[in-house]
TORDO-788063 format. One record per residue (C-alpha): x, y, z; residue in three letters. Coordinates in steps of 0.1 Angstrom, whole numbers, padded with zeros to 4 digits, always signed. Last residue first. Example, Ala and Ser with C-alpha at 12.3 -4.5 7.8 and 13.67 -1.06 7.14 Angstrom:
<recs>
+-------+-------+-------+------+
|    px |    py |    pz | resn |
+-------+-------+-------+------+
| +0137 | -0011 | +0071 |  SER |
| +0123 | -0045 | +0078 |  ALA |
+-------+-------+-------+------+
</recs>
This chain:
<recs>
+-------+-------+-------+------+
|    px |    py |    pz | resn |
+-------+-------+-------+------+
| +0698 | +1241 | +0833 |  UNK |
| +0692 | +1249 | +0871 |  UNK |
| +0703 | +1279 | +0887 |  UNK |
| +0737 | +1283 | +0902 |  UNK |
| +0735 | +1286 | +0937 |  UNK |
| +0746 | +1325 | +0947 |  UNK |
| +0735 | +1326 | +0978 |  UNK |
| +0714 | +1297 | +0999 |  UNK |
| +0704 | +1314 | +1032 |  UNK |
| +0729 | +1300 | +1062 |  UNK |
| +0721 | +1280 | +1094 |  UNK |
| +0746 | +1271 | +1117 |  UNK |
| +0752 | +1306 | +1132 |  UNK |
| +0714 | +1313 | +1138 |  UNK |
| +0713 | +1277 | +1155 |  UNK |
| +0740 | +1284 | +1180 |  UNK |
| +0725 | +1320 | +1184 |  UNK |
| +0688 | +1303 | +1194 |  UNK |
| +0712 | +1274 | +1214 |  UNK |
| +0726 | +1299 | +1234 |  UNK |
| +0694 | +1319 | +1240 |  UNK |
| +0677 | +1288 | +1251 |  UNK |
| +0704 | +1277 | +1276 |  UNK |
| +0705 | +1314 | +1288 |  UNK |
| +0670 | +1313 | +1299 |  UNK |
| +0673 | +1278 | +1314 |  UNK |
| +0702 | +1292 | +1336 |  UNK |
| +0679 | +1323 | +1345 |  UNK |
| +0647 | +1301 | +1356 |  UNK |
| +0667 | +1278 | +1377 |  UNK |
| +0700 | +1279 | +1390 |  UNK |
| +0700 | +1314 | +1393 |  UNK |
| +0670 | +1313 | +1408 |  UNK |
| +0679 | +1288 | +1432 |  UNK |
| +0708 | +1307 | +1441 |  UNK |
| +0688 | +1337 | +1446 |  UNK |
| +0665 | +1318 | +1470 |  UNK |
| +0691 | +1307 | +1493 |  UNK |
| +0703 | +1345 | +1492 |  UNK |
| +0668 | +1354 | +1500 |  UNK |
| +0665 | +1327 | +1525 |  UNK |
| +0698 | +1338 | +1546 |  UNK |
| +0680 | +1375 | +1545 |  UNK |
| +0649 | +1358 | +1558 |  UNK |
| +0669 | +1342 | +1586 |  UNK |
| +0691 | +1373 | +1597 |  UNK |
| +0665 | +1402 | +1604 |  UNK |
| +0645 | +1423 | +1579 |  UNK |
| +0629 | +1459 | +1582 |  UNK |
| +0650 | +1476 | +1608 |  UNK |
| +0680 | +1454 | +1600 |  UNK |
| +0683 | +1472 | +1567 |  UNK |
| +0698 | +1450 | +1548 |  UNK |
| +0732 | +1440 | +1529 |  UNK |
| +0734 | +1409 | +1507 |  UNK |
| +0775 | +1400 | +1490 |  UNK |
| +0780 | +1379 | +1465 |  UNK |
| +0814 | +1360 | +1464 |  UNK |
| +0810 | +1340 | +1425 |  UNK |
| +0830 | +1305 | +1422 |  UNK |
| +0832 | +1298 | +1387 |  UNK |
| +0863 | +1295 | +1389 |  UNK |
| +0871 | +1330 | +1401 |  UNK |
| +0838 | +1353 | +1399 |  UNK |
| +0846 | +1385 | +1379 |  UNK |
| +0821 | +1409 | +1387 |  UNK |
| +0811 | +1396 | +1421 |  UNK |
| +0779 | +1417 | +1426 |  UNK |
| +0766 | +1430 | +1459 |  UNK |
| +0730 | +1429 | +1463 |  UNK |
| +0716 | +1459 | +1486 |  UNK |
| +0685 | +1456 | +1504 |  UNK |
| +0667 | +1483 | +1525 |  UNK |
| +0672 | +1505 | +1504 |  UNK |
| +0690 | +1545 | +1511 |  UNK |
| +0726 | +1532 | +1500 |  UNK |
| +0758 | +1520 | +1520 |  UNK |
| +0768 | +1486 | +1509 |  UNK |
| +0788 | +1461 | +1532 |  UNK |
| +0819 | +1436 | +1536 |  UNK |
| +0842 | +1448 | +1508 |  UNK |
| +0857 | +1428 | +1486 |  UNK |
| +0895 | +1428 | +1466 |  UNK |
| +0904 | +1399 | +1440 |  UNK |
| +0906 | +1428 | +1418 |  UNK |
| +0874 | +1445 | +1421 |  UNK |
| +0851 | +1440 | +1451 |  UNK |
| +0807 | +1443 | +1459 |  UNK |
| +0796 | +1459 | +1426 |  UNK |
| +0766 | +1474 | +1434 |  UNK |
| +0729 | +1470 | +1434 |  UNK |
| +0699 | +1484 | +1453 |  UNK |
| +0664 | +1476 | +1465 |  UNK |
| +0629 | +1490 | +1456 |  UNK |
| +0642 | +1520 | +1442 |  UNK |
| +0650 | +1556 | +1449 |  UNK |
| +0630 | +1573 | +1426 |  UNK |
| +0597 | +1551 | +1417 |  UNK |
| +0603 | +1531 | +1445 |  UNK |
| +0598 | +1562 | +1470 |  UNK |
| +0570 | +1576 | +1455 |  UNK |
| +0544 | +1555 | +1479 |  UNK |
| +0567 | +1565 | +1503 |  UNK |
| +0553 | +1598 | +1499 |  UNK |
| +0563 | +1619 | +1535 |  UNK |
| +0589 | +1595 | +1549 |  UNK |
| +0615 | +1588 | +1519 |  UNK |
| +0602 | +1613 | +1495 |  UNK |
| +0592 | +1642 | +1515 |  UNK |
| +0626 | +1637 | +1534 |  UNK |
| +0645 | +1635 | +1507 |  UNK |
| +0629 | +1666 | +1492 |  UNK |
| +0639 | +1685 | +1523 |  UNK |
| +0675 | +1677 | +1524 |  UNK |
| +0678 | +1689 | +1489 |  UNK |
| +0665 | +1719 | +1499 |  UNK |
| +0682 | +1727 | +1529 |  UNK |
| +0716 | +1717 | +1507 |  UNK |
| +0709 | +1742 | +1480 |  UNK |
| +0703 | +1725 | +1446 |  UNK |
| +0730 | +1715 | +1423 |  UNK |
| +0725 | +1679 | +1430 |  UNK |
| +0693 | +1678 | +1419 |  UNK |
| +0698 | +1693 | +1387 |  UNK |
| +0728 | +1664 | +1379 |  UNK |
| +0704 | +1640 | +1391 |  UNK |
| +0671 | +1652 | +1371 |  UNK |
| +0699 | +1650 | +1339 |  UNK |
| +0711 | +1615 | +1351 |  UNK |
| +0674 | +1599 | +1350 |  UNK |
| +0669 | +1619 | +1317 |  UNK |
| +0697 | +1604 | +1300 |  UNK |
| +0701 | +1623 | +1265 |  UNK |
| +0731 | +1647 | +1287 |  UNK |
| +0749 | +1616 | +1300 |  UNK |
| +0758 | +1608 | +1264 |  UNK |
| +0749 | +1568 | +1263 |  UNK |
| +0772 | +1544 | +1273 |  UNK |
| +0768 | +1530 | +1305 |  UNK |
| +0730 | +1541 | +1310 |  UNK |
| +0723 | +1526 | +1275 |  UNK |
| +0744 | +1495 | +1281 |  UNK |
| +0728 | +1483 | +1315 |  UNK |
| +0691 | +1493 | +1296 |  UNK |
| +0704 | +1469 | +1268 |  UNK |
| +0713 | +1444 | +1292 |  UNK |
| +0679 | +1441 | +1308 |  UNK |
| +0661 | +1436 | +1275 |  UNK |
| +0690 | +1408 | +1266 |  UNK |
| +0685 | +1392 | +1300 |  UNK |
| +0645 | +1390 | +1291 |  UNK |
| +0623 | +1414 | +1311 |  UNK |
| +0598 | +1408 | +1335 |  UNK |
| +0619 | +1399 | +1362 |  UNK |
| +0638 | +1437 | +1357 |  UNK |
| +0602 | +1453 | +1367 |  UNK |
| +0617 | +1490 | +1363 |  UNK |
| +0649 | +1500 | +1360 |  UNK |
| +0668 | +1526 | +1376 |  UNK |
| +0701 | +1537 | +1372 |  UNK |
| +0723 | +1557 | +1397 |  UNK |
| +0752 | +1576 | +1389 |  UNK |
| +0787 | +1577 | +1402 |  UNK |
| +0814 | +1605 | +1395 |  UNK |
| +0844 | +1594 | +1373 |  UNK |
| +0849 | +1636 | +1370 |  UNK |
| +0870 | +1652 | +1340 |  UNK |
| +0835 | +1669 | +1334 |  UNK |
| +0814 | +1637 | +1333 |  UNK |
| +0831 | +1602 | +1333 |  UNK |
| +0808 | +1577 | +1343 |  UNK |
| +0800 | +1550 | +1369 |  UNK |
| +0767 | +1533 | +1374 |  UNK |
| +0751 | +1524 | +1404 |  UNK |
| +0720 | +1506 | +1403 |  UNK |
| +0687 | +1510 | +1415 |  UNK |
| +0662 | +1481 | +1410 |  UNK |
| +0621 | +1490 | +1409 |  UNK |
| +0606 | +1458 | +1420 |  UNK |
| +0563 | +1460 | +1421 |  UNK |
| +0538 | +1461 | +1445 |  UNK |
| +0558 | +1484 | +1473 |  UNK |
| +0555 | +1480 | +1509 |  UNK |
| +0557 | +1504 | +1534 |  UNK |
| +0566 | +1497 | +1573 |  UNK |
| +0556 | +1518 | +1598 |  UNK |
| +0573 | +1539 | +1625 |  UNK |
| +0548 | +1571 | +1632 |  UNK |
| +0540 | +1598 | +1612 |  UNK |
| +0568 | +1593 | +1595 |  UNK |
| +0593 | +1567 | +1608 |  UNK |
| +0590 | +1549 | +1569 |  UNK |
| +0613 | +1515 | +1567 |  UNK |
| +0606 | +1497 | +1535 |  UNK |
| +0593 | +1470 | +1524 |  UNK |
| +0599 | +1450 | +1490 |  UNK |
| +0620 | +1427 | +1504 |  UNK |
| +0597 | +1414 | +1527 |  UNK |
| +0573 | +1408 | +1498 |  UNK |
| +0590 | +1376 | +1489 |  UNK |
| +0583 | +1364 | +1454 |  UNK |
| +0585 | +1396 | +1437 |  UNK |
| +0620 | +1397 | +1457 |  UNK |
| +0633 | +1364 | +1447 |  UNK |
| +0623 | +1374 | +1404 |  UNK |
| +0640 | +1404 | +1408 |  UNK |
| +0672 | +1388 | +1423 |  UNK |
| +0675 | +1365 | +1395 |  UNK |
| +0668 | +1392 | +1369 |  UNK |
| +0696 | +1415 | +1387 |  UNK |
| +0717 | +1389 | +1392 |  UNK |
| +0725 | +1382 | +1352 |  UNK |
| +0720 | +1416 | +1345 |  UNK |
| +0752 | +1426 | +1366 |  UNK |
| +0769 | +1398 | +1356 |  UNK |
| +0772 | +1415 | +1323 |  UNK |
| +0759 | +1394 | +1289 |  UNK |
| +0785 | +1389 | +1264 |  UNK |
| +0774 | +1397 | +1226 |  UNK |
| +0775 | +1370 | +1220 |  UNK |
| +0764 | +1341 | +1244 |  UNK |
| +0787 | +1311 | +1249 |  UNK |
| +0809 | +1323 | +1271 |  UNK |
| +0780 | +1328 | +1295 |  UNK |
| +0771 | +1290 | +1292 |  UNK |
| +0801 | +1285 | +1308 |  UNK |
| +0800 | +1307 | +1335 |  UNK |
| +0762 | +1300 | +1342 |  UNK |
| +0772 | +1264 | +1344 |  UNK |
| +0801 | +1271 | +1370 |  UNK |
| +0781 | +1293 | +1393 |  UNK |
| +0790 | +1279 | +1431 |  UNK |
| +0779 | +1305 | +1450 |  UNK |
| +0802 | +1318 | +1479 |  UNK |
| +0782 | +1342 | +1501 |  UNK |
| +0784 | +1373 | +1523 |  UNK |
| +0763 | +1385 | +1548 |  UNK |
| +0755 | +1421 | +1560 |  UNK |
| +0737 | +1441 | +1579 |  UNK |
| +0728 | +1481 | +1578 |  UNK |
| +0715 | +1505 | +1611 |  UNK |
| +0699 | +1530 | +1585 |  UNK |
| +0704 | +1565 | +1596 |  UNK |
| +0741 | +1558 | +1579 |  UNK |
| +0720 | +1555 | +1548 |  UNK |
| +0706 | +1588 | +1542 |  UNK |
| +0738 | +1608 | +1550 |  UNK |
| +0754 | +1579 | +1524 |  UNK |
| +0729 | +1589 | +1496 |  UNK |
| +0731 | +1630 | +1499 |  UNK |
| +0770 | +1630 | +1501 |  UNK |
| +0771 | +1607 | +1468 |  UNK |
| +0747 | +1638 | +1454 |  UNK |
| +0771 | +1663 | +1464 |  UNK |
| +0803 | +1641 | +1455 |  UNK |
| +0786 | +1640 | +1418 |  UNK |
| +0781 | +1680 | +1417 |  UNK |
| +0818 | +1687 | +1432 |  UNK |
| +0824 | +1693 | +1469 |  UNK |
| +0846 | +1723 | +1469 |  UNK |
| +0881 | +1722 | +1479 |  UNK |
| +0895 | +1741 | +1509 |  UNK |
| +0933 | +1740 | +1505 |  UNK |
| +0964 | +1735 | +1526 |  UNK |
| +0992 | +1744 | +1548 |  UNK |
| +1007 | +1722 | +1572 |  UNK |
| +1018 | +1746 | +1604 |  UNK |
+-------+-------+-------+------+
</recs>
């Protein structure tokens, strides 16, 4: 008989526990794209310090979903099925860090991303990435959360996500992000507790970025997902390409022009 040992679920696998119980109540969708992102990649070199892709597509997919307010419902089956939907974008995003020789996974939120500059957004991305985990409010309410009887836990979801939806954005978020492959590897769906999910290429190939859109198929169906990816690339193409052209040229103009030092003065 194999022998072996009972090992306890650690605070970060309790709260990853928590988030895929949630979402395998959701029947999830998916659809993958190939976007062709050459200018962005170029004009990305360009920009120091570097921004993340992650800000990149979070701007351009806050600035879809504040312009379709499909993807800003939710599925609530308390008291009866209804849909719920929020005024404003709260994004989620998971965030890896190491914590008590533990990578565990923590989730970000930020609020109103599309009406933030990239270099706004990208400071919040480094703050949650770097930051000691212990200054992080958002983390510390996870960490106490997580260490809370199961029953309980289970309870406070369910006040949140059927009882209050009105409280729902504010801690779970209006839709999700995640890094959809690593090392030429991708995976073909998201598991989290929103109803969208934007995958993010974080190394597109040639300019070529594979972004992957999963939904809750309670809340949207095929066509208007197709239209928010449609939308995202026209975004991306639009108002965040002209953003990054203007903070290219600020930094190319910063670097060209000097203060005069040290002239000698006249006789």
């Amino acid at each position: 008989m194999a022998k072996g040992t009972r090992i306890k679920l650690s605070n970060g696998r309790r709260l990853v526990d928590d988030v895929i119980r949630i979402a395998n109540r959701q029947p999830m969708a998916a659809f993958c794209r190939d976007m062709d992102l050459t200018l962005i990649c170029e004009l990305r070199r360009k920009i120091k310090p570097r921004l993340s892709w992650n800000t990149i597509m979070m701007k351009a997919y806050s600035i879809v979903a504040k312009q379709m307010p499909a993807l800003r419902q939710t599925y609530v089956s308390f008291p009866w099925p209804h849909l719920y939907q929020s005024e404003d974008n709260v994004v989620m995003i998971t965030v890896a860090r190491e914590e008590i020789d533990e990578t565990r996974l923590m989730f970000a939120r930020i609020h109103r991303p599309e009406e933030l500059s990239l270099t706004q957004i990208q400071e919040q991305l480094d703050y949650f990435s770097n930051h000691p985990i212990e200054h992080i409010k958002q983390f510390c309410h996870q960490i106490r959360f997580a260490a809370m009887p199961r029953f309980l836990r289970r309870l406070v979801w369910w006040l949140l996500l059927d009882m209050w939806p009105s409280k729902r954005a504010a801690h779970v978020g209006t839709f999700g992000m995640s890094i959809s492959g690593f090392n030429a590897a991708y995976g073909n769906c998201h598991l989290g507790p929103n109803t969208t999910i934007l995958g993010v290429d974080p190394a597109p190939r040639n300019g070529i970025s594979r972004t992957l859109l999963t939904f809750d198929h309670r809340v949207l169906d095929g066509k208007p997902t197709i239209d928010a990816m449609n939308a995202l690339y026209s975004a991306l193409h639009g108002p965040i390409l002209q953003e990054m052209k203007q903070l290219a040229e600020n930094q190319s103009k910063s670097a060209t022009v000097s203060p005069a030092v040290g002239q000698p003065k006249a006789a």
